[in-house]
N, C-alpha and C positions, 0 to 999 in steps of 0.2 A: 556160743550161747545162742538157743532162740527167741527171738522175740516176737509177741502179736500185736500190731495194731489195730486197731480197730477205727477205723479211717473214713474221712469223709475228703475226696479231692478236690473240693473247691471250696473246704478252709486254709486259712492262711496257717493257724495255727499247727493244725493238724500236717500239711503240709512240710513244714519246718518240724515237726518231731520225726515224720520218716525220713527229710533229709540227715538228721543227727544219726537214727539207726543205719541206717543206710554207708555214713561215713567211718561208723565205729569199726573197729578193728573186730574180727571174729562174730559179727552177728550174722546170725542168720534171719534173716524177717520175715514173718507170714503178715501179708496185708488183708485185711479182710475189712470190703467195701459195706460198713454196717447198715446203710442206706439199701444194699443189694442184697443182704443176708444178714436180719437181722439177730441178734442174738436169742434165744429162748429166755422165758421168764426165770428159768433155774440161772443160767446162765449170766447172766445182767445179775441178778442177786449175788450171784459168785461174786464176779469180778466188783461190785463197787463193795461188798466188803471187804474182800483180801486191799482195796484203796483203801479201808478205813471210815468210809463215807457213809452216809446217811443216803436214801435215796434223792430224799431233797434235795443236795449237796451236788448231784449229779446230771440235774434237770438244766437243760440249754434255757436260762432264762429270759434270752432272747427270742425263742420262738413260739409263734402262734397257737397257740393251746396250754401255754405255761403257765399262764395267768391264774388259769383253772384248776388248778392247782394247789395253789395259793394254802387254803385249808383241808386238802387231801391229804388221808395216814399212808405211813410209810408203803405199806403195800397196794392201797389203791394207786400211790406214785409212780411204784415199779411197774405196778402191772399198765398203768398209761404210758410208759416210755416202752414196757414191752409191746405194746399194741401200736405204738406209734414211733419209731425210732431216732424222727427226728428230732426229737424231745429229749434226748440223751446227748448233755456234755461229749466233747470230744478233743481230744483223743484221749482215749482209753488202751495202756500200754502193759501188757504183762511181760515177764520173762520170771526166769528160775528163783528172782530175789524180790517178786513183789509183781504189784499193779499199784499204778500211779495213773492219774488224770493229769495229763501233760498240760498244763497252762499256768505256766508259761511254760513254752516249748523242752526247757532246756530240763525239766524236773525228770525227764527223763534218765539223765542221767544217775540220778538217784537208787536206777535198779539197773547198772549197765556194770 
């Protein structure tokens, strides 16, 4: 099976989801450092719907410019996390049976 993360390596969280893919039996993993490549506006739309999510839903509400957002429609959201990617939830985990927003770590397994 392959699997994409979409990873930041100096979250904890994130971290401990690629250590699960990483231990699974038959995964193949593509890491992609979305801090370093981030995804296209199409792209980010894909994946937090096959999540199920709302763009809201997917916004690091911890970080600096999230605030601003606050009363921002779905697509001015997306398009501020496509323009700024630190602003996007993480980890973000696709394979053959879904995408899931790993937090907690382990909901990974959920498409594994």
């Amino acid at each position: 099976m392959k699997a994409t993360i979409w990873h930041n390596p100096r979250c904890s969280k994130s971290r401990e989801t690629l250590a699960i893919l990483r231990e699974a039996p038959g995964v193949d993993v593509t890491v992609i450092e979305y801090l370093k490549q981030p995804p296209s506006l199409s792209e980010l739309s894909r994946l937090i719907g096959l999540a199920g999510l709302k763009p809201k839903d997917a916004v690091r509400k911890s970080e600096t410019g999230s605030a601003a957002l606050a009363d921002a429609g779905q697509d001015d959201t997306l398009a501020a996390m496509a323009a700024d990617p630190a602003l996007i939830e993480r980890p973000l985990v696709e394979t053959d049976k879904g995408v899931r927003l790993c937090r907690p770590p382990e909901r990974v397994r959920e498409i594994l």
